[in-house]
N, C-alpha and C positions, 0 to 999 in steps of 0.2 A: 591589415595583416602585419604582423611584427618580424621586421627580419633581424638575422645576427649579424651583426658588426664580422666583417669581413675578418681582423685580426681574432676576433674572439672563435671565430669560425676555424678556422688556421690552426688556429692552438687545439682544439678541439675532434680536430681531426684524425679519424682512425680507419686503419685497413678493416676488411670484411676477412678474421681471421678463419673462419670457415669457408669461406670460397675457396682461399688459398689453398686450406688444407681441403678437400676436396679436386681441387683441381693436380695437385700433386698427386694422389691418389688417381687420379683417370686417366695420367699422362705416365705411371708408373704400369697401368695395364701393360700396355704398348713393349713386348718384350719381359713380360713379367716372368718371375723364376719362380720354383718349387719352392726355396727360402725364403719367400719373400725379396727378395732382389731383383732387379732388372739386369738382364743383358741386350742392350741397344746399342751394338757397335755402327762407328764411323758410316756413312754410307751405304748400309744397308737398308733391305725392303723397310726395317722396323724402322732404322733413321726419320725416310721418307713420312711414314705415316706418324712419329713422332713432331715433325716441322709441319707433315697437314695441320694436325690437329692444334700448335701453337697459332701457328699460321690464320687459323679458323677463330679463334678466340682472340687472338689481333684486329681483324677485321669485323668482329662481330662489337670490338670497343671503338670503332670508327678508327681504325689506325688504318695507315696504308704502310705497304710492306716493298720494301729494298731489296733485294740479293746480287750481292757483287761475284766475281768470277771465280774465287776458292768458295764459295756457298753461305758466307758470312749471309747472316738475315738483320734486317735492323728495322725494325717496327713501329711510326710515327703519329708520336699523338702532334698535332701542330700546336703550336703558340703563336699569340698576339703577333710576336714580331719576328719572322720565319723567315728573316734573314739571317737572324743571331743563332749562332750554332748549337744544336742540341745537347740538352742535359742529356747522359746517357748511359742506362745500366744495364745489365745480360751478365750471361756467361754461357753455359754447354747444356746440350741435351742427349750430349751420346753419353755410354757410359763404358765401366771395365766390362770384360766379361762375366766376371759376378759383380754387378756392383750393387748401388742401392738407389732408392728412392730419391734422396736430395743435394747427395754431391751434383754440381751443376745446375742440375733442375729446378732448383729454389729459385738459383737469380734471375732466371729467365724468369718464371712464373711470379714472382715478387713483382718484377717489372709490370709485369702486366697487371697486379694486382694494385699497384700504386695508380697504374692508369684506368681500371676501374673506379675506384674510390674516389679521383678528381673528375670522375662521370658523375658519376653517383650526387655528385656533392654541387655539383656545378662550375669548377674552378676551374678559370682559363691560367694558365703559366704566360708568361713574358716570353721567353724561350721554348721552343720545342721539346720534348720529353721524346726519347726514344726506348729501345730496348731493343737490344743485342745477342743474337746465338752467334756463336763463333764455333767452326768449323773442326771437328777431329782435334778437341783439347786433351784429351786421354792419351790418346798416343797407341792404343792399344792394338789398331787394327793397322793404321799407316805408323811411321814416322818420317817427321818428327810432331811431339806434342804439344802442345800449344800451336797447331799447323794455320789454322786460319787468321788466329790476330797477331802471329806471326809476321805471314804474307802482309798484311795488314799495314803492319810499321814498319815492314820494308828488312824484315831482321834474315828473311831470306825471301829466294823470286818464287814468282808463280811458277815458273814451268819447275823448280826445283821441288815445289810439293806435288804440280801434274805428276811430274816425274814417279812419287813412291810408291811402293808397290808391296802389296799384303803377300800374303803368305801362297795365296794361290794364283801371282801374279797378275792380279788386278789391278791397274793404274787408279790416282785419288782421279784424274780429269776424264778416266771411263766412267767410272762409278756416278760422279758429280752428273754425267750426260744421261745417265742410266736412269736416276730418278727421278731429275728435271731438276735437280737445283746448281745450275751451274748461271747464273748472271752475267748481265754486263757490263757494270759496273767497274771499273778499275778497281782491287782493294788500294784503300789505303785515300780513292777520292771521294771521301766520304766527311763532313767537317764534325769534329766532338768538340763540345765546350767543355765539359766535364764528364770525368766518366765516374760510375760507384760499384761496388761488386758487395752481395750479399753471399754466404756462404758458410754452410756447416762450418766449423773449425777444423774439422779431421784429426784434433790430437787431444788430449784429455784437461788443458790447460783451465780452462773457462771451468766447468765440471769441477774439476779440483778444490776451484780457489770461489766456487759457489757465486758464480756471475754469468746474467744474462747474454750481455752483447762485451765482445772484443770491438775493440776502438782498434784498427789495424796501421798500424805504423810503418810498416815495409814488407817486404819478403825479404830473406835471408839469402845470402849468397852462396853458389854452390859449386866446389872444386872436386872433381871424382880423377881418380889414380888408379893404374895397377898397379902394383908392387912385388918384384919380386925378389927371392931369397935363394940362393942357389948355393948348393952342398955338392953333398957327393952319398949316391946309395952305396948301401953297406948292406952286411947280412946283419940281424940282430943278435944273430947269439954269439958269435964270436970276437963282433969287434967289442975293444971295450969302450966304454961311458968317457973316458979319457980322450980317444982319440977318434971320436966321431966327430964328420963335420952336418950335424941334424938341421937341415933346412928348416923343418916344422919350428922345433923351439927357439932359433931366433925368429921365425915369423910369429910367433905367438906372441914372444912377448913384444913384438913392436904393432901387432892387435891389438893388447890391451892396452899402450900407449896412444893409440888413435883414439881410444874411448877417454885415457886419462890428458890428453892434445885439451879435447873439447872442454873438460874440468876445468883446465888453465886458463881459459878463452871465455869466463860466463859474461853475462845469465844466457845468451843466442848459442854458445857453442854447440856443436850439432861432431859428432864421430862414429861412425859406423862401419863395418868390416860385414857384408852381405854376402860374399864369393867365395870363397876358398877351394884350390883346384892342387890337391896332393899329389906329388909325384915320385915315385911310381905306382903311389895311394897298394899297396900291399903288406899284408898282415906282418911278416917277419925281414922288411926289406927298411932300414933305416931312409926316408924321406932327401932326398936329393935336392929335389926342386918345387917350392913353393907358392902360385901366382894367387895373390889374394888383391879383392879392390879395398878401396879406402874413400869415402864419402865426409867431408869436410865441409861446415857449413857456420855460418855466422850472421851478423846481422849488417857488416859494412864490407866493402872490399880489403880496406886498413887490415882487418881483424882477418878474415879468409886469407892474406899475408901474412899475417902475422902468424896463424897456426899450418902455416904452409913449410914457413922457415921453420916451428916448433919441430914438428913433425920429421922432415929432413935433419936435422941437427939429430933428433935422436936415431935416428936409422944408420946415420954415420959415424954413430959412438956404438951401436950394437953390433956395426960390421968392423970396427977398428977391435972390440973386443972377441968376438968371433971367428973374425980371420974369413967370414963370409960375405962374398959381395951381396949389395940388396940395392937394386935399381929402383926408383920411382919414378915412373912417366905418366902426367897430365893425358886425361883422357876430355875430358869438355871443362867449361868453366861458364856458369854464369852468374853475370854482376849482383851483389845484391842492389834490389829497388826499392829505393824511400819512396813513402808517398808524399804528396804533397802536403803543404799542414794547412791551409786553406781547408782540402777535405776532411782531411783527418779532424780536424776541429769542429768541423760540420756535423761529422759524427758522431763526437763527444757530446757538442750541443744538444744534437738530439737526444741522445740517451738520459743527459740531466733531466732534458726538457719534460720527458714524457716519463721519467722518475722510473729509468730500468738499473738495476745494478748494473759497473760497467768495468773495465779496467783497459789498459795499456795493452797490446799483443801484437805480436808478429806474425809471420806466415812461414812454415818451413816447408809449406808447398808451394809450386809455381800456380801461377793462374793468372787468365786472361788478361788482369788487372796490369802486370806487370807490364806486358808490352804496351797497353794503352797508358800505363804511367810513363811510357818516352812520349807521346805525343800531346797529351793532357795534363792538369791535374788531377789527379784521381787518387780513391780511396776502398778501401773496405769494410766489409761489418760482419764478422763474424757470429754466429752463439752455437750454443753447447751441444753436440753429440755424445750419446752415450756411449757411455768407456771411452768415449774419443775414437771410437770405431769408424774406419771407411775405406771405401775402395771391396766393399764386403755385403754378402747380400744382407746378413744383420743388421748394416748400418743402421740408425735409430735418431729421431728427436723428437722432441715433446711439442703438441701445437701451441703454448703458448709462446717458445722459445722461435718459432715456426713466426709466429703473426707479431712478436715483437720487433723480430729484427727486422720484419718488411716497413712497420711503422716508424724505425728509426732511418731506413732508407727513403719512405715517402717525406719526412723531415728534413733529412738534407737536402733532398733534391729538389724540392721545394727551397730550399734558402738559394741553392746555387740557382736554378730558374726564373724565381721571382714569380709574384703570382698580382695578377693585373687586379686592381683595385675600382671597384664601382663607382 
């Protein structure tokens, strides 16, 4: 009998792009919407039976399964030498209220698909292969988001997420007891060698510029403001244009300075003005008081500086010529996160390797990844959602964009791993 040369085998190697897509689809039942979307919040009964059912398909690929005390799950194929700390990919299975099919739910199910096909195939890794759900990453039911790989890297404690509490006064450390997945595990004592994250893109970037897989570079950093503009209300008809002090129009125009901030700051500038709360918001009453936010985002912290001071400098030139105060106070800030180029290079590799169109990209969303890039190396791999839609029960992607990017993650993870030779 003729066998294949182990490296020929290796190169050769492909995910089972219909499993995947199938199994996406059976774990999308779970909470499924009239749109087509799922809503599987945090902690909930559907939660529960969304973790069975992962749970179940772990175990059914010979993994054994972890759960630490925020409900993190980490899913273990073993390796040769299970000492050496696990390659390790995941991300979320809860979703928004409307959300969709594969924001979160790919990387978990990728993982698992990766761990299939080194069944399938026969291929022991050197290293441990895991796969990761992390705990209430939406943010939608508790806060805060990103709650379980959070806790995880220690960016806040466990009882400060026991602690939150939904909307109808639910605690996260009831709920977690409610459905049974609350562990023993200490987060955070858990050992990663590497971590990887596959995931929709969520913005129209890839789609665009007609590429399969984003090579993920970092996430972008994020400084959110209120701002406010304070006048004085007036009647409209009487006073005149001369001597109005109109909260709105200098808040306006330093709105569209937040948007023209991020123009000065490319290619990652990010500016946005999502709030705006008029005061005394009435038809014939000139504007007084003005609180709008301001979402500032870039690709380094230098640069989130840098359009920090942008931004302020013009606020202080529109109220010197105004004659109206305009406060900005910091409401959160987080760092942007490079990744490591070890992974990111891994990713590249693979992409050449397995001949997918590919380019450069960033993340100007948060995800898992971040927090595990303080503790690991770690990377991402994006590909293309339609319109760049998410967070929506529309959301949308193509299966082969679906089984590409699983097979650019079984790629890396396989070089980070290492794979025992006959």
């Amino acid at each position: 009998m003729k066998t294949t040369p182990l490296p020929e085998k290796i190169a050769g190697l492909r995910v089972n792009g219909q499993r995947l897509w199938d199994s996406l689809m059976e774990l999308a039942q779970i909470g499924a919407t009239a749109k087509g979307g799922v809503c599987r919040l945090t902690l909930t009964d559907l939660d529960k039976q969304g973790r069975d059912l992962v749970s179940r398909w772990a175990r059914e690929a010979g993994m054994t399964i972890t759960i630490d005390k925020i409900g993190n799950g980490f899913l273990r194929r073993p390796g040769r030498n299970n000492s050496l700390p696990p390659v390790m990919t995941g991300s979320h299975i809860d979703t928004q209220p409307t959300g969709g099919k594969f924001d979160g739910n790919y990387g978990v199910l990728a993982g698992i698909e990766v761990v299939r096909t080194l069944n399938d195939a026969g291929i022991e890794t050197e290293a441990p292969i895991e796969v990761a759900w992390w705990t209430n990453e939406e943010g939608s039911r508790f806060v805060p988001v990103m709650m379980g790989s959070g806790v995880f890297a220690k960016a806040f404690t466990l009882d400060h997420a026991y602690a939150a509490t939904d909307t109808e006064g639910k605690t996260v450390k009831g709920e977690l007891e409610r459905i049974g997945y609350i562990g023993d595990e200490e987060p955070g004592d858990h050992p990663i060698g590497s971590y990887f994250e596959t995931h929709i893109e969520q913005g129209p970037v890839l789609e665009d510029n007609a590429k399969t897989i984003g090579v993920v570079t970092g996430v972008l950093g994020i400084r959110w403001y209120d701002c406010v503009v304070t006048g004085m209300e007036a009647h409209a008809g009487p006073t005149p244009m001369a001597l109005r002090k109109d909260a709105l129009q200098v808040a306006a125009r330093l709105m569209q300075e937040v948007v023209a901030c991020a123009h000065r700051h490319p290619p990652h500038g990010r500016g946005t003005v999502g709030m705006v709360n008029v005061h005394p918001n009435s038809r014939n009453v000139i504007p007084g008081r003005v609180k709008f936010s301001i979402d500032l985002r870039n690709a380094s912290d230098a640069l989130c500086d840098a359009m920090d001071a942008d931004i302020r400098s013009v606020a202080a030139k529109l109220s010197a010529e105004s004659g109206l105060p305009i406060e900005i106070t910091p409401v959160s800030a987080y760092p942007a996160q490079p990744f490591h180029a070890d992974c990111v290079e891994a990713v590249g590799r693979a992409a050449e390797k397995l001949g997918y169109s590919h380019m450069q990209a960033v993340s100007g969303a948060g995800h898992d990844a971040v927090y595990m890039a303080r503790l690991a190396p770690a990377g991402m791999i994006f590909i293309p959602c339609k319109d760049g839609i998410s967070h929506n029960e529309i959301e949308d992607a193509k299966p082969e964009h679906i089984e590409a990017g699983c097979n650019v993650l079984l790629h890396a993870m396989l070089e980070r791993a290492g794979v025992v030779r006959d």
